[in-house]
TORKOL-690011 format. One record per residue (C-alpha): residue number from 1; residue in three letters; x, y, z. Coordinates in nm, 4 decimals, decimal comma. Example, Ala and Ser with C-alpha at 12.3 -4.5 7.8 and 13.67 -1.06 7.14 Angstrom:
2
k|r|u|v|w
1|ALA|1,2300|-0,4500|0,7800;
2|SER|1,3670|-0,1060|0,7140;
***
This chain:
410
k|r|u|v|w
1|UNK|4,2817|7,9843|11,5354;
2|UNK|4,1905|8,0756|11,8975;
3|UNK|4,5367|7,9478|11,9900;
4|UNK|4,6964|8,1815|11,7357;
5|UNK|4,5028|8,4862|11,8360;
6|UNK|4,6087|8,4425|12,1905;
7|UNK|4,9482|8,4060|12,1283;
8|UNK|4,9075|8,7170|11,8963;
9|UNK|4,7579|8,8888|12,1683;
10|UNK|5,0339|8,8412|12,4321;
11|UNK|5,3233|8,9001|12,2325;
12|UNK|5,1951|9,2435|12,0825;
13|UNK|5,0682|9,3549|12,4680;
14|UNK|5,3846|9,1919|12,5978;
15|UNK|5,6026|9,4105|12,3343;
16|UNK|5,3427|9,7158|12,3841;
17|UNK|5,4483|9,7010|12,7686;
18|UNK|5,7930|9,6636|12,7766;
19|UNK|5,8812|9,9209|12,4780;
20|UNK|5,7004|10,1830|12,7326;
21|UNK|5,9080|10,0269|13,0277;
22|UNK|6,2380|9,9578|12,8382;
23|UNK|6,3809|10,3030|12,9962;
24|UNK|6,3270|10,2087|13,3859;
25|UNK|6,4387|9,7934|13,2625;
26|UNK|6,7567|9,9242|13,1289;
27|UNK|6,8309|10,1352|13,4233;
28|UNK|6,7226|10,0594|13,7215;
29|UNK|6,6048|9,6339|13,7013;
30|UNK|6,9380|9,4079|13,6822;
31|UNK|6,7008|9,2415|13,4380;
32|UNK|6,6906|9,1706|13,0487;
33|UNK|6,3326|9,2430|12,8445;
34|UNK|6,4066|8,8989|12,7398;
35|UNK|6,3880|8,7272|13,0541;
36|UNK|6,0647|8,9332|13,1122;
37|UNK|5,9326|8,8210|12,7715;
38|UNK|6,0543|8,4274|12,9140;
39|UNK|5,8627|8,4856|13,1765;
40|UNK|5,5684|8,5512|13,0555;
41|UNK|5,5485|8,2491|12,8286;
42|UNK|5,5756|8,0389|13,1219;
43|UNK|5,3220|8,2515|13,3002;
44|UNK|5,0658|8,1520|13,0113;
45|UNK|5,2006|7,8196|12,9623;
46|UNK|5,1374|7,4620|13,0651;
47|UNK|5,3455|7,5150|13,3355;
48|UNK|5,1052|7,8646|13,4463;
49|UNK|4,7851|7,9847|13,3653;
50|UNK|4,7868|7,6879|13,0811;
51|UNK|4,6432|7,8998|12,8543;
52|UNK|4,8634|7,8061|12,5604;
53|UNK|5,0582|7,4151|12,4922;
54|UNK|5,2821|7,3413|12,2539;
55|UNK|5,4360|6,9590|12,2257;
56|UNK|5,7668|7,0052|11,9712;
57|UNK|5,8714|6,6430|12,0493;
58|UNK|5,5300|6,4994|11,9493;
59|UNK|5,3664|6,7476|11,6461;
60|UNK|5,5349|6,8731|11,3556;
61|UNK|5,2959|7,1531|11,3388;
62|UNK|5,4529|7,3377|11,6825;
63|UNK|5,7980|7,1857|11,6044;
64|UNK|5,7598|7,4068|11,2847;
65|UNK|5,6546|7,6509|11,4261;
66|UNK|5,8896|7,7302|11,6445;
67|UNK|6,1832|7,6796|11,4291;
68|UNK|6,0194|7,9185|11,1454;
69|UNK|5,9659|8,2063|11,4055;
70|UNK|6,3228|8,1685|11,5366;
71|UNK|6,4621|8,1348|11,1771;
72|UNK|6,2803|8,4732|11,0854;
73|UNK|6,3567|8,6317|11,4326;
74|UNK|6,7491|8,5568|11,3713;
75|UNK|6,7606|8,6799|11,0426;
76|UNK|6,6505|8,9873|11,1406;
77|UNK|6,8687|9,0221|11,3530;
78|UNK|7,1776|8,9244|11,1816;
79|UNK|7,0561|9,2404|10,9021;
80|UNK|6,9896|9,4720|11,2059;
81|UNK|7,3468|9,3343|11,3597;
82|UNK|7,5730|9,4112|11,0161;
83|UNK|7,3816|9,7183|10,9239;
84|UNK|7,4969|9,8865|11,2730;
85|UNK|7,8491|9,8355|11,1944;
86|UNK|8,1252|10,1163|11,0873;
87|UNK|8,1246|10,0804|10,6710;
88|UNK|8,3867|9,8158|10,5690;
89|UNK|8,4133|9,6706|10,8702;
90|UNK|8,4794|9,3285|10,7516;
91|UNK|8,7651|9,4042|10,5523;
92|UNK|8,9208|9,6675|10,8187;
93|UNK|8,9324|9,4216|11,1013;
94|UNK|8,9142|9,0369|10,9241;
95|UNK|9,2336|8,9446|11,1741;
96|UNK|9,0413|8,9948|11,4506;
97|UNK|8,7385|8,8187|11,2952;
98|UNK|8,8814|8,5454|11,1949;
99|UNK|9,0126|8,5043|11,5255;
100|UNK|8,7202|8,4684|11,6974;
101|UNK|8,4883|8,3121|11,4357;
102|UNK|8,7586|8,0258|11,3591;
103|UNK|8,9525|7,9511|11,6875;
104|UNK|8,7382|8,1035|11,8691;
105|UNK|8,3886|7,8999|11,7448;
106|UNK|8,5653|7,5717|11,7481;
107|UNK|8,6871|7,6224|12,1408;
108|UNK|8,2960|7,6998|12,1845;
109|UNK|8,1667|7,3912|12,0144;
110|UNK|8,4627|7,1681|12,1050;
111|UNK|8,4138|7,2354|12,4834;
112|UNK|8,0469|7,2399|12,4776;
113|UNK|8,0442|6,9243|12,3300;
114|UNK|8,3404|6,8164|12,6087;
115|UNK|8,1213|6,9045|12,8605;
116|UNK|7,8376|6,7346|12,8076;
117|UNK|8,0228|6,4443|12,7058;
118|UNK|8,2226|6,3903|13,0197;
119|UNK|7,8834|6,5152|13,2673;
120|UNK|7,5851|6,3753|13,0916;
121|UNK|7,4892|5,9923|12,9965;
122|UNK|7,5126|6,0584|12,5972;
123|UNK|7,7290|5,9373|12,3038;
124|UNK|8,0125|6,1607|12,1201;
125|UNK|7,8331|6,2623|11,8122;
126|UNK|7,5161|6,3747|12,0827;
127|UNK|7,7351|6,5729|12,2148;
128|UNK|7,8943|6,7145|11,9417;
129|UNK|7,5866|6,8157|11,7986;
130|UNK|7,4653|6,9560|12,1383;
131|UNK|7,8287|7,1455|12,1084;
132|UNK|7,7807|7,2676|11,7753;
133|UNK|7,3843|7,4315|11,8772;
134|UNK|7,5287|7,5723|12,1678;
135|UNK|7,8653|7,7540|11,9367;
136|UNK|7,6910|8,0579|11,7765;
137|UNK|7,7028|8,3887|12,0186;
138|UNK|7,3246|8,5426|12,0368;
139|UNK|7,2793|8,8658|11,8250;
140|UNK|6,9291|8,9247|12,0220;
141|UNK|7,0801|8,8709|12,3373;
142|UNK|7,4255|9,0244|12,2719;
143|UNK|7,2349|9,3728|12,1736;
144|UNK|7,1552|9,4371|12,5172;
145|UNK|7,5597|9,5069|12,5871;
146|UNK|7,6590|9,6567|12,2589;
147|UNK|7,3780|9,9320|12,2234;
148|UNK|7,2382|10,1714|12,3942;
149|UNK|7,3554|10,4571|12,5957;
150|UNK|7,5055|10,2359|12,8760;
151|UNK|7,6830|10,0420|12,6275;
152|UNK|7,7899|10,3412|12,4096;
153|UNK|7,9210|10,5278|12,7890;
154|UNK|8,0878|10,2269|12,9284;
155|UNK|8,2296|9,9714|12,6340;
156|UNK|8,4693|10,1181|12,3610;
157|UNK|8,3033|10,0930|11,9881;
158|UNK|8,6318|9,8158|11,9062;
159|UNK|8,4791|9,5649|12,1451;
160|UNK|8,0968|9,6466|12,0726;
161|UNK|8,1502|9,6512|11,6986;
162|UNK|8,3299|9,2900|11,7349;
163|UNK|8,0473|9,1342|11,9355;
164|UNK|7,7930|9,2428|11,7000;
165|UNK|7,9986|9,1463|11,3885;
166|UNK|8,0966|8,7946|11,5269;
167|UNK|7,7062|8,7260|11,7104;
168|UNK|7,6254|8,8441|11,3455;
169|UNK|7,8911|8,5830|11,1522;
170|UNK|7,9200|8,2700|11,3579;
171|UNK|7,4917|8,2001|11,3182;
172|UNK|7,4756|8,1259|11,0102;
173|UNK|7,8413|7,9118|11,0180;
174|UNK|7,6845|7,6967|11,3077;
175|UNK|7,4595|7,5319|11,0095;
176|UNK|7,7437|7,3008|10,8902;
177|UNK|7,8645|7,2125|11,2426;
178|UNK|7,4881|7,1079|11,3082;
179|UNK|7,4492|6,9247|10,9813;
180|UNK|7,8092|6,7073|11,0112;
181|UNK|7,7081|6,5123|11,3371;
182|UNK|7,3416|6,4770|11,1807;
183|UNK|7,4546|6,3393|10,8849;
184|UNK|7,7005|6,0718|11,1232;
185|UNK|7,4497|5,9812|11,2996;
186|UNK|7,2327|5,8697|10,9817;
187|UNK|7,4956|5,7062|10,7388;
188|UNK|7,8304|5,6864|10,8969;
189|UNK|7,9814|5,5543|10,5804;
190|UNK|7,8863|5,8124|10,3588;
191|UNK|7,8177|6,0627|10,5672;
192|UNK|8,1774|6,2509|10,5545;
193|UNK|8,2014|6,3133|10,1986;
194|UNK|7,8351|6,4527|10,2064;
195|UNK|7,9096|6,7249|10,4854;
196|UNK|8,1847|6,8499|10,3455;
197|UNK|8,0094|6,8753|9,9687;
198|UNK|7,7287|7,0242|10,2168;
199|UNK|7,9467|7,2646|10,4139;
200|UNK|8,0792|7,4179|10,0291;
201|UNK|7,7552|7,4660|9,9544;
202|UNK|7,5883|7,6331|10,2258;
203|UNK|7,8726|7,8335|10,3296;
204|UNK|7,9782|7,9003|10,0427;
205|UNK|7,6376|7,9606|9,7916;
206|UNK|7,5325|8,1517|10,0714;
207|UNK|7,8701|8,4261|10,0812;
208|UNK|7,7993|8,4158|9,6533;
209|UNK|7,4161|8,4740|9,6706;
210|UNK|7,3989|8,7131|10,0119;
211|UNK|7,6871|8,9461|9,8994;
212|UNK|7,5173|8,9716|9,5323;
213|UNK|7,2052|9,0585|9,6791;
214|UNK|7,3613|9,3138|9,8691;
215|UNK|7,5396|9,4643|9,6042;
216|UNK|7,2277|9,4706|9,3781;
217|UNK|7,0634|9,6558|9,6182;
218|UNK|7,3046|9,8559|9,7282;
219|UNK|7,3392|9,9638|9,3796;
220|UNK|6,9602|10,0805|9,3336;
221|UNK|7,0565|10,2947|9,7143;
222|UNK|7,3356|10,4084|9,5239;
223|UNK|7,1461|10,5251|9,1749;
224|UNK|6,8445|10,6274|9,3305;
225|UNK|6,9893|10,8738|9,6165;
226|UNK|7,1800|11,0113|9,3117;
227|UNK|6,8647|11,0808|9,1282;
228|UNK|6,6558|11,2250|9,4415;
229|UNK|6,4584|10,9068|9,4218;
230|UNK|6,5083|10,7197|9,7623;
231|UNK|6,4004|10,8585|10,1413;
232|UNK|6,6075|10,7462|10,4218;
233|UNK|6,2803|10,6039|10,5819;
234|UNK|6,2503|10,3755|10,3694;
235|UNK|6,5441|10,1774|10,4320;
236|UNK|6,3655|10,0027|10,7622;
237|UNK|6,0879|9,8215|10,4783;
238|UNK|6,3779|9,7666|10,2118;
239|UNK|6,6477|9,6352|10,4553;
240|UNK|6,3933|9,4107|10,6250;
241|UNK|6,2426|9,2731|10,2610;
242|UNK|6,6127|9,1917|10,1629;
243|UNK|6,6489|8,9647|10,4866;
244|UNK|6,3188|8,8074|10,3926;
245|UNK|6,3843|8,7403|10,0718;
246|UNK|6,7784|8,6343|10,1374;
247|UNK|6,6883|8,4121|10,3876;
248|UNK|6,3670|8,2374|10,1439;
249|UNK|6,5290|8,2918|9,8435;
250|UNK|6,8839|8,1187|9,9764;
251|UNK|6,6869|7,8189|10,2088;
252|UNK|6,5538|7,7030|9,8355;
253|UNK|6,8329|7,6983|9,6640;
254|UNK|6,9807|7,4543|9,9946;
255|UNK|7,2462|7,7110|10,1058;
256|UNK|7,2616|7,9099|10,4569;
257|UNK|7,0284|8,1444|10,4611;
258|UNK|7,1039|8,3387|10,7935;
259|UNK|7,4712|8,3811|10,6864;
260|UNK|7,3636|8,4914|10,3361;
261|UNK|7,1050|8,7562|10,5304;
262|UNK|7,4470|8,8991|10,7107;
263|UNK|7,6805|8,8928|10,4356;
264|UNK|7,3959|9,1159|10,2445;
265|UNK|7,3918|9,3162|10,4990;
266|UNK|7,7708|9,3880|10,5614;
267|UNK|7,7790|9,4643|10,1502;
268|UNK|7,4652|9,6744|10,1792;
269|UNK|7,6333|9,8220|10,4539;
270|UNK|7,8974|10,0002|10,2062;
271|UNK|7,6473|10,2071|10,0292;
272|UNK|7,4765|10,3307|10,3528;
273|UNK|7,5015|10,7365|10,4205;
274|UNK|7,4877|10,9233|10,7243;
275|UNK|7,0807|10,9464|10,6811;
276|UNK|7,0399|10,5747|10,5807;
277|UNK|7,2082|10,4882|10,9226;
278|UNK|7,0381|10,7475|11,1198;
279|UNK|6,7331|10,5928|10,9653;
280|UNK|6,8253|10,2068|11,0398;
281|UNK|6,7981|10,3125|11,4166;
282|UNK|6,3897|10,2558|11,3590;
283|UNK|6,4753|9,8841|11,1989;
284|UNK|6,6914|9,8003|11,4953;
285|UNK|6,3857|9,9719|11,7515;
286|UNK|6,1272|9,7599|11,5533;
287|UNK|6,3021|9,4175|11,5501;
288|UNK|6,4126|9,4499|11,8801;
289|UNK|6,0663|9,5144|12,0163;
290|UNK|5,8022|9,3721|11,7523;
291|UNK|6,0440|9,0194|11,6637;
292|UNK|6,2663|8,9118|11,9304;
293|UNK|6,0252|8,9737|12,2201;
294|UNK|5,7885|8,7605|12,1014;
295|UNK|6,0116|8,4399|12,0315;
296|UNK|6,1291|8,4306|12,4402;
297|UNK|5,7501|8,4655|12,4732;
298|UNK|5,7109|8,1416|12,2677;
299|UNK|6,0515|7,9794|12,4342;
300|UNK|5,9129|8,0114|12,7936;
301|UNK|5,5519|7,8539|12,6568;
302|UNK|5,7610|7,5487|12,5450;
303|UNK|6,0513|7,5343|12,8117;
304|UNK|6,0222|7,1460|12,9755;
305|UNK|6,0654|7,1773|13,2978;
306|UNK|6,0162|6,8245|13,3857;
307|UNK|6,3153|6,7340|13,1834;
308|UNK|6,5010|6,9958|13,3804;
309|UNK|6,3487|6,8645|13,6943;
310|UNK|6,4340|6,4642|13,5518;
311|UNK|6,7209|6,5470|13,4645;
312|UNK|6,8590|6,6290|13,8426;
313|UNK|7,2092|6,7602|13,9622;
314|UNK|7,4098|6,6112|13,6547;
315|UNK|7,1758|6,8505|13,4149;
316|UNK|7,2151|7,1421|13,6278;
317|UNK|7,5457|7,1148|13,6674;
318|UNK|7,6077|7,0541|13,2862;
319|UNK|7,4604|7,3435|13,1893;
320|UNK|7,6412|7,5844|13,4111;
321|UNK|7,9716|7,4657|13,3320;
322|UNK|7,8530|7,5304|13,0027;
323|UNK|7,7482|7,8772|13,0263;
324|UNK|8,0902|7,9774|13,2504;
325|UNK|8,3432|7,7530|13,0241;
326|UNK|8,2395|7,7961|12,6949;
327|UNK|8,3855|8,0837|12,5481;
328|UNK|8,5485|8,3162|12,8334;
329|UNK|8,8509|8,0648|12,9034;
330|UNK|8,9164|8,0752|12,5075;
331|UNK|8,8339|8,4621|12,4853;
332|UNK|9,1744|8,5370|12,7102;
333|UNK|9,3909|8,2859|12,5548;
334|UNK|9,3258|8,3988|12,2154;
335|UNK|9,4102|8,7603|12,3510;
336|UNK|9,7590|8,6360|12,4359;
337|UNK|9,7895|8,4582|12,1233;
338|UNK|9,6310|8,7425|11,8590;
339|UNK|9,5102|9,0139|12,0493;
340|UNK|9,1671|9,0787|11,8329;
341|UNK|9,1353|9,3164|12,1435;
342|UNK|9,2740|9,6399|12,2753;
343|UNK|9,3877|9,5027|12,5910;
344|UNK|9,2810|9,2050|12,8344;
345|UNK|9,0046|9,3429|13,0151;
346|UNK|8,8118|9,4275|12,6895;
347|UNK|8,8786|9,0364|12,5827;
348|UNK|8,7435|8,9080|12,9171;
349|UNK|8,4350|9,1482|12,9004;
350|UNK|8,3844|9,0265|12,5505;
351|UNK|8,4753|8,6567|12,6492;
352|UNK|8,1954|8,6725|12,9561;
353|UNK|7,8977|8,8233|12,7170;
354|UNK|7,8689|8,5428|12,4556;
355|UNK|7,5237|8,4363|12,5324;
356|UNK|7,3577|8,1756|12,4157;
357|UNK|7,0372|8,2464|12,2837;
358|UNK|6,7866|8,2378|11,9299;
359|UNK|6,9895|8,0405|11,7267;
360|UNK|7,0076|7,7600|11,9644;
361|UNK|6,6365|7,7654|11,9586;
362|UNK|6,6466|7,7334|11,5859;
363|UNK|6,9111|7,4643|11,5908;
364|UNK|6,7923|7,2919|11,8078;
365|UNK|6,4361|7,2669|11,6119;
366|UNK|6,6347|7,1774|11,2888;
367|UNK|6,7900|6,8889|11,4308;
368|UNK|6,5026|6,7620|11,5931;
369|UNK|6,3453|6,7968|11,2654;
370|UNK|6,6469|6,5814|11,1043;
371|UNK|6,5366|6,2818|11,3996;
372|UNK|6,7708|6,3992|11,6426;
373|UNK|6,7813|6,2436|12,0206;
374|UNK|6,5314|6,4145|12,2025;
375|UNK|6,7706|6,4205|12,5177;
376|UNK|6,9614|6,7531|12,3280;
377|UNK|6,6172|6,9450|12,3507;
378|UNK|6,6066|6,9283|12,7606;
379|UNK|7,0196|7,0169|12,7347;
380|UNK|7,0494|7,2686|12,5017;
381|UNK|6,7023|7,4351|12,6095;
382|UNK|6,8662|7,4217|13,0066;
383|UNK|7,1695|7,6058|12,8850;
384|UNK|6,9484|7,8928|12,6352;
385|UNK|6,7687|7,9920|13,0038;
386|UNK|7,0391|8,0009|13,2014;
387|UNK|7,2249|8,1909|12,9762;
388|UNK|6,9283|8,4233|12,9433;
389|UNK|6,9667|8,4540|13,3231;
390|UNK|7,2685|8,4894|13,4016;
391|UNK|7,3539|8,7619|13,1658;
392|UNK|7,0808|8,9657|13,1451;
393|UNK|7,1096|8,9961|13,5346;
394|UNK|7,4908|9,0688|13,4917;
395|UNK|7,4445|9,2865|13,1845;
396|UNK|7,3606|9,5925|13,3439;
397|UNK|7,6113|9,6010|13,6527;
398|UNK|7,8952|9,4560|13,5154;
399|UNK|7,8715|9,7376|13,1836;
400|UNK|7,8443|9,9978|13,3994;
401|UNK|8,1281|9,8391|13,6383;
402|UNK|8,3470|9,8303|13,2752;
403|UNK|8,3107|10,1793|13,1792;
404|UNK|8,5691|10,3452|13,0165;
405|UNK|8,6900|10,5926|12,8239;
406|UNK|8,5280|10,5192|12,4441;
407|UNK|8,8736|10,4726|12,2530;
408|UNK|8,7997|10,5262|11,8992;
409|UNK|8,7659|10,2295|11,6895;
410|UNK|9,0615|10,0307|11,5452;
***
């Protein structure tokens, strides 16, 4: 209980402080709020103060813990991520989408997984897995480029309104890439059949169940802002009970329940007016601050170092190759193939801020819940914080360094 209460205590005065500093961290500190939030988890950590331990490899009760908080942390923010789109975004742009959230997530896991395959002392299906944790594009992290007055001066709405939509997508489609090496590692013999039965199911129960919930409520926004019955500031506790109860109601029936949070979103989305979406600017302020704050707070308590340190040169290496390989080589040469963006220079922008970030927390959690090798925790944990680094001390100059005249959206 003590432990709880102090954790309590530092994430709401580590939110309280930040929110009231966000202005001068935005624009003057080459800096992200997440790193700051990192950094104070290690400051009360074992590997600081040692106020607070947490042992994921050794109790089920902190291994659960963290995976819950970054499952609920991520579905917020896949809701706050498709609510902030244009309406109908989906179906307007689905070229571009599917672009980036086929070719473009398979070159992420495919050379992830390459990576630490060829640097690191681990099997294939290790690093496949490690691939597939590291695929999904951060929708916490990526908010710091694609909002915000810097972001709304400097990056045209096409190329924010794709990041958000694919950070938003490719979360919840990581689940099947996860499960498939899992299940090969287990029962190699069976274990093909199983995924794919497994990847209908939880791809597709969760498109069925997430876009039904969004069309049921969207339907009550629609009858009851006909009948003077609903107040735009009420959407911020409605939109975030729907992502609660997708995400519970979806993880019983054994289906994805991050991608069925964002696919109730993007339907909601359709039956939003200009007041709802004035209104969802408090939903994105509160899960910004009072959610994703806290879970770098509980990421820099449980960072191991000494696996980092163990793990030498090779490890270091590794993960840098990682964070500047991954995506941005991909990003250009799907421009020349598709063009899913206006011109080059928006795809390399876009292909450099892919950051890796919540959902490999939560991944990662899942598969060492599912008796995964422990060596992918000190990998894929290496990779989240320099990630983290590296772009949110890049965000800032290299947005301002791309602005541009806003073109209006495709």
């Amino acid at each position: 209980m003590n432990t709880l209460n102090l954790y309590l205590a530092l994430a709401a005065g580590a939110v309280l402080a930040l929110t009231l500093a966000s202005g001068t961290i935005q624009k003057r500190l080459w800096i992200s709020e997440a790193l700051l939030a990192f950094a104070v988890g290690v400051a009360v950590g074992p590997h600081g103060a040692g106020w607070m331990r947490l042992d994921l490899l050794g109790s089920e009760a902190d291994l659960a813990l963290v995976e819950q908080t970054a499952r609920v942390t991520l579905a917020l923010a896949v809701m706050s991520a498709s609510l902030s789109l244009p309406r109908r975004y989906a179906q307007k742009h689905w070229r571009a989408l599917a672009l980036v959230l086929g070719p473009g997530t398979l070159a992420m896991w495919l050379v992830s997984a390459g990576i630490a395959w060829v640097t690191l002392d681990i099997g294939v299906l290790l690093a496949l897995l490690v691939g597939a944790i590291l695929a999904p594009t951060d929708p916490v992290l990526a908010r710091s480029i694609v909002s915000g007055r810097l972001a709304e001066e400097c990056v045209p709405p096409a190329t924010r309104n794709l990041i958000t939509a694919e950070s938003g997508i490719n979360d919840g489609l990581a689940l099947p890439l996860v499960m498939i090496p899992l299940a090969l590692m287990k029962t190699p013999g069976e274990a093909l059949q199983r995924s794919l039965e497994s990847l209908f199911w939880e791809v597709g129960g969760a498109v069925l169940v997430g876009g039904a919930l969004g069309w049921v409520t969207g339907w009550l926004f629609r009858f009851l802002d006909r009948h003077g019955g609903l107040q735009p500031k009420t959407l911020t506790a409605t939109t975030t009970a729907l992502a609660l109860f997708a995400l519970g109601a979806v993880g019983l029936m054994g289906a994805d329940g991050v991608l069925a949070v964002f696919v109730a979103g993007i339907v909601l989305n359709r039956d939003m007016t200009d007041d709802h979406v004035r209104a969802h600017e408090h939903f994105q302020d509160a899960v910004d601050r009072s959610f994703t704050l806290p879970v770098f707070i509980l990421f820099g308590i449980v960072a191991p170092f000494v696996t980092w340190i163990a793990g030498g040169w090779p490890l270091l290496l590794a993960a840098l190759a990682i964070v500047f390989l991954r995506r941005l080589p991909a990003w250009l040469v799907l421009q020349a193939l598709g063009r899913p963006y206006a011109d080059r220079r928006e795809a390399a922008f876009a292909g450099w801020f892919g950051p890796v970030g919540v959902a490999a927390l939560f991944y990662s959690a899942v598969a060492l819940k599912h008796e995964a090798p422990h060596a992918l925790w000190g990998i894929v944990t290496l990779v989240l914080a320099l990630s983290m680094l590296i772009f949110g001390i890049s965000g800032t100059p290299l947005t301002r360094r791309h602005r541009t005249t806003a073109a209006a959206d495709r």
